[in-house]
N, C-alpha and C positions, 0 to 999 in steps of 0.2 A: 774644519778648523785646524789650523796647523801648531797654536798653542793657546791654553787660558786665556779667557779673560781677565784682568790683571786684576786684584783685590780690589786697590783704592778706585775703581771705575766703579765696582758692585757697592762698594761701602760710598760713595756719592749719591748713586741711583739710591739704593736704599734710604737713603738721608732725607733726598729730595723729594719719593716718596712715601715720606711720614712712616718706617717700617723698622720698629725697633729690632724685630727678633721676625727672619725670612720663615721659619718652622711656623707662624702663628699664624700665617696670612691664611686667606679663604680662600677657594683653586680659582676665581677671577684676578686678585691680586696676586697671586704666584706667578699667571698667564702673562700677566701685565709686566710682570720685570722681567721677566723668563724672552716676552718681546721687545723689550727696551733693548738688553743685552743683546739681543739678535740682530735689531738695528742697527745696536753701536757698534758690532761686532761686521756688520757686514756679511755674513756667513748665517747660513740653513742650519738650525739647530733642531733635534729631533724631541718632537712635542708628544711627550706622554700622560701630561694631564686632565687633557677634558675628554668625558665619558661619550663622543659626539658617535654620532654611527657611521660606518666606516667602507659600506658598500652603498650600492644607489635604492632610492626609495621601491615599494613593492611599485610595479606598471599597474596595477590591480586598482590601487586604489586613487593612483594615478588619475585613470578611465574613468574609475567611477566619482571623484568628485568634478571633474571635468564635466562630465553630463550633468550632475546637479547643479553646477555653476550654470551649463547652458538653459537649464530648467528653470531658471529659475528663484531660487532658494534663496539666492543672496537678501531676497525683497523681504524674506518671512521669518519672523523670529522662530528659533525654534523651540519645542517643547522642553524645559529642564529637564522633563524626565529622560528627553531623549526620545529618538526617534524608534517611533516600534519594530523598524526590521533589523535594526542595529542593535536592541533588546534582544530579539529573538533569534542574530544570528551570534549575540557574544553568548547567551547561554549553550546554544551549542558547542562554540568552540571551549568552552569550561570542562562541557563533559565530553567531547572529543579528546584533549588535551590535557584534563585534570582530571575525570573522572569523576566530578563530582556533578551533582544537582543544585543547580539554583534559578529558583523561577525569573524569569525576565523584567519583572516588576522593581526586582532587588540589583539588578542590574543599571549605574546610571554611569554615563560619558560627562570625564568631566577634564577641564582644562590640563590635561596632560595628570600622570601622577601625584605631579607636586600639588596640584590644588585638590587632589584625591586625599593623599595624607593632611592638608591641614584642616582641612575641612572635619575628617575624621579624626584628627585631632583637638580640636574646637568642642566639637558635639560630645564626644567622649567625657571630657573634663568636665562636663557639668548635666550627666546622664544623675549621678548620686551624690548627695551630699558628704563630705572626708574625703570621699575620691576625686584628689585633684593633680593626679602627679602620671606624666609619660615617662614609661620604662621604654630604655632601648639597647637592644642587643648590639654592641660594639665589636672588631668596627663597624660602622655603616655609613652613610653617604650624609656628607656633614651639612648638607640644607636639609635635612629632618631633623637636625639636632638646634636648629637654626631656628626653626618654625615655631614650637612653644615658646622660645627666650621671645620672639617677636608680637605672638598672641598676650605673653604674660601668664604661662601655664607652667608650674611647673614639672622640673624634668630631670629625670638620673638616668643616668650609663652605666655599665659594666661593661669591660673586655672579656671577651669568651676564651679567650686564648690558653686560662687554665681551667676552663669549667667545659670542657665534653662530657659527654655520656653521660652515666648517673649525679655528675659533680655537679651537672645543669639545676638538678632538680633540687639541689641543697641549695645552689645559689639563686634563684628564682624564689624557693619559698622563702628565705630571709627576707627577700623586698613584698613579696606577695602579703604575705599575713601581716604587716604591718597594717592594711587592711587602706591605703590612701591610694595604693596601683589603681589607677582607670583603666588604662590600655595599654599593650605591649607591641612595640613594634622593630620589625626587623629585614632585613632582604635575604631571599634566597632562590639563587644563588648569592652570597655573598657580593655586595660593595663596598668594599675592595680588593678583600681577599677572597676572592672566587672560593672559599669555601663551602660544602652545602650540609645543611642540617640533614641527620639520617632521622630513619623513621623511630625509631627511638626516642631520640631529640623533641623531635615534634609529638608525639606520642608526649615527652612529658609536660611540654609546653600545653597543650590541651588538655591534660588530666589538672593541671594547675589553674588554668583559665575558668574549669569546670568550677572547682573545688574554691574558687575567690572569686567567685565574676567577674574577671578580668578581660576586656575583651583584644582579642588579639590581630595585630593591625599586618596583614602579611602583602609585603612588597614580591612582586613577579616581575619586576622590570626585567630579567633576561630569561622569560623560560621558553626551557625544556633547551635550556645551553649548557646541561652537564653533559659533556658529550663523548660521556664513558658510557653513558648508556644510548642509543635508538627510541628516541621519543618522537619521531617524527611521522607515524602511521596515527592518524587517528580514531578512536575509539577501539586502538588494541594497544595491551601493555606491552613496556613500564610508561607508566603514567607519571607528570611531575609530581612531585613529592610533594604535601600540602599537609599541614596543620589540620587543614579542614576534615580530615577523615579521623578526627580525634576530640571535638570540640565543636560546639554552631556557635559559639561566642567569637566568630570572626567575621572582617570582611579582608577583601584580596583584590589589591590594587593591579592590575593589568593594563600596560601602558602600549600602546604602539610605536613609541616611539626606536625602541632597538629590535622589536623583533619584528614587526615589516620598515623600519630604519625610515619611519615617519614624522620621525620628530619635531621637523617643521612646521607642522599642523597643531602640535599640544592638542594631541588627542588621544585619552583615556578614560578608560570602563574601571569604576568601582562595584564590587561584587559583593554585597550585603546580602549572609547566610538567610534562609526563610525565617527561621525561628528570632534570628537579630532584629530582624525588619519590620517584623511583626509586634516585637516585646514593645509593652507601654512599660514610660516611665514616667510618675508621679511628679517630677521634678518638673520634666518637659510640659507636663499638660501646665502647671502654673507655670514657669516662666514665656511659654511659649503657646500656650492651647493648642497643643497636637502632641500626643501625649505617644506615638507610635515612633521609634526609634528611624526609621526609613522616612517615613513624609514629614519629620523634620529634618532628618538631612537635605531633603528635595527641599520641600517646600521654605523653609527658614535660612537652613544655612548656606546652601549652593545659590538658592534662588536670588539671595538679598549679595553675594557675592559677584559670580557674574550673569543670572539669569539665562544660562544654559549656556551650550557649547558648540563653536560653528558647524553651523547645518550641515554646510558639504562636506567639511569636514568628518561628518558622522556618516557619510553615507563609502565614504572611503576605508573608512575602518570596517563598516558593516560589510561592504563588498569582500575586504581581505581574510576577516571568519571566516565568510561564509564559500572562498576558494580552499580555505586551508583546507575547513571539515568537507569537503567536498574530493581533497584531496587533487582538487587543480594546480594549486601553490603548494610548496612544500617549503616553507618559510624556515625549517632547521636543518634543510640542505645546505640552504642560502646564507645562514650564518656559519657552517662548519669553519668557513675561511678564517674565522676571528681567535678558532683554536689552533690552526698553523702555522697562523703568525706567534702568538700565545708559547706555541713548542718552540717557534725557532728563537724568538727573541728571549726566552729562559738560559737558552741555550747559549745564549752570547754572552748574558749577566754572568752568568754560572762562567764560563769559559773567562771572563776577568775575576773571579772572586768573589762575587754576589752568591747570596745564597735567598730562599726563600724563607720571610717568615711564617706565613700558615702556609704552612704543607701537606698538612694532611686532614684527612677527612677520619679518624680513627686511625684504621690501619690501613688505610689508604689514599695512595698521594692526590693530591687538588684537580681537577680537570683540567684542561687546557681552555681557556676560554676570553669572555672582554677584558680581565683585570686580572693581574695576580699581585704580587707585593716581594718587595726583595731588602738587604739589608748589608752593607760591606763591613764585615769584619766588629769594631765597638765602635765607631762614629756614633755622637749624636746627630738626633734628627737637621738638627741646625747647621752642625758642618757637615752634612751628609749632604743638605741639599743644595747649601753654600756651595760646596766645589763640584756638584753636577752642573748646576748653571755656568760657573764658569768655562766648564766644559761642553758647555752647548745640550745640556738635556734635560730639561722641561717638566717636572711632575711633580704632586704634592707628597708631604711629610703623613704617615701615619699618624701620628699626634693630633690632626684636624681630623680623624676619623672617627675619636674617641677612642681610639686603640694606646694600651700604654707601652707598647712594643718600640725601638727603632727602626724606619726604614721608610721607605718610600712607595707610593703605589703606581702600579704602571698599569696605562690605557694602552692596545694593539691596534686602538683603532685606526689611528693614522699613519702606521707601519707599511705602506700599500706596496712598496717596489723592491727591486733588490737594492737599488742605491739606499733607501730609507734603512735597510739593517745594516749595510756598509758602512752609511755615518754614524748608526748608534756604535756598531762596535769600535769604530774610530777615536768615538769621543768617549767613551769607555775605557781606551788604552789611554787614552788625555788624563783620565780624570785617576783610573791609576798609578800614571807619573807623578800626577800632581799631591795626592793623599801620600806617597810611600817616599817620594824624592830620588825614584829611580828613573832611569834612561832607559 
């Protein structure tokens, strides 16, 4: 682009898409004017909004649903529970990769992550009676905050942004001891601020889960992508960092979709602790007769949902454990790329001005990895994002995070060339003419 998009073009679109205030929208509607503009623009604008995966699918699992389509499968519903070598090959990659134990039983595939969290969202809110409210660690990825308001569960936030380290645990027990927390849930690594809970953190999250019965809902959508550390051997340390070594009051969402870049399938494993899956609750056995926290997830609330998860689908995930732990695939090789884009494209915000809002991990700065988050000078969210678009570049408002910070979050994933950093920094210098009024 050689200059702005003019105002009165964005404030039409806007109009015409029913959108008072561009900071509120949801990252589909962001997408949506961010490509109108582009349209009317004529001109390739650099799209940093959606979390999409950014290199080509695992071949692994490619093969292996290929063969189950030729097999067959298409004709057979599959089991809710899932299919047993796809049990038996995610438990290993848990304790390849996490280090933890969880029997294969507690293990279920379900329609990608998202139907993983609402599900366990749903069942959670009505394990005990007062306990009806989802906590969520902010920021986080704004269709989890989206899924109670649509159940009818409700649900509070906090931004983390002043509470690390010990401050976690004063502000956690304020919402905990009110005694109505069901479940807690969060991502880590971080979406959107690639930040990652240290073991501390998790430590106190789990000594609090213990101490309220609160059960704790931990998203893995990008693990073992901090990639200050070598997590890519498995069953030798450093292991991802998990809650779980601190607490059995969890389960742990593990999605295929970023980390063998499977997306297209909506296919993921919910990992329910042994002692979770196990636990009866009095609640469940009357409103539900099945009184065991796990075969009502199965049997009630995944089942009457969508009655398990496609077949081939499951045998492609299964395939992809079971190369990791094997050490055939080396699946956080194959994502390094998404931290060097991650470094260079910082490196371009920072070199107009930008600076980062979560930056660090303690005393240590944020990894290079899917997401980080940046902020220009005092703009609000709203004219922040306002004169990115006009400048051709594409990404949501932290404010839809549940973060109370300014600034915006950026995706790497579809940074793939060098022309692709060429136009951001381009439209980068646009959008600094444009904000300061200089040449």
């Amino acid at each position: 682009m050689n200059q702005p998009v003019p105002e009165e073009k964005l404030r039409s679109l806007l109009l015409e898409m029913g959108i008072d205030d561009i900071s509120r929208t949801t990252i589909r509607q962001c997408s949506m004017v961010g490509s109108s503009l582009e349209a009317m623009a004529g001109e390739t604008f650099s799209h940093l909004e959606f979390g999409v995966p950014g290199i080509p699918a695992c071949p692994i699992g490619i093969e292996a649903q290929k063969k189950a389509l030729d097999a067959g499968v298409p004709s057979i519903y599959p089991s809710v529970q899932g299919i047993p070598e796809l049990k038996q090959n995610a438990s290993r990659f848990v304790k390849a990769f996490i280090d933890i134990d969880i029997d294969p039983k507690g293990i279920v595939p379900t329609v990608g992550s998202m139907q993983g969290s609402m599900t366990c969202i749903l069942e959670c809110s009505q394990l005990q009676p007062g306990k009806d409210t989802i906590l969520y660690i902010c920021p986080g990825f704004s269709a989890h905050g989206r899924q109670p308001d649509i159940l009818g569960i409700k649900n509070i936030f906090f931004d983390i942004y002043e509470y690390r380290a010990e401050k976690l645990r004063d502000k956690l027990e304020s919402y905990f001891s009110q005694g109505n927390i069901a479940a807690i849930l969060y991502s880590n690594p971080n979406n959107p601020a690639w930040i990652c809970l240290t073991e501390e953190e998790l430590q106190i999250i789990g000594e609090l889960a213990d101490k309220y019965d609160v059960i704790v809902l931990e998203d893995m959508a990008y693990l073992c992508m901090d990639f200050r550390k070598d997590m890519s051997v498995p069953f030798e340390p450093p292991f991802q960092s998990t809650v779980a070594r601190y607490t059995d009051n969890y389960v742990i969402l593990l999605s295929g979709s970023k980390i063998f870049s499977y997306a297209g399938e909506r296919i993921a494993v919910v990992c329910i602790s042994d002692k979770l899956y196990h636990r009866k609750y009095p609640a469940l056995k009357q409103k539900w007769n099945i009184s065991k926290f796990g075969d009502n997830f199965i049997l009630n609330y995944l089942y009457v949902n969508t009655s398990g998860v496609s077949h081939s689908a499951q045998y492609a995930l299964s395939a992809m454990f079971e190369a990791s732990v094997e050490g055939r695939y080396d699946f956080v090789k194959e994502l390094r790329g998404y931290g060097m884009r991650a470094h260079r494209s910082r490196k371009i915000f920072e070199a107009n001005g930008f600076h980062l809002v979560y930056d660090k991990d303690m005393e240590q700065t944020i990894s290079d990895g899917f997401f980080y988050t940046v902020t220009y000078k005092d703009l609000n969210n709203r004219d922040l994002l306002e004169a990115l678009l006009r400048c051709g570049i594409i990404a949501i408002p932290l404010n839809t995070t549940g973060s109370g910070q300014s600034g915006i979050r950026v995706c790497v994933s579809r940074l793939l060339t060098d022309e692709d950093f060429l136009l951001l920094d381009n439209n980068l210098k646009m959008f600094v003419q444009l904000v300061t009024g200089k040449k």
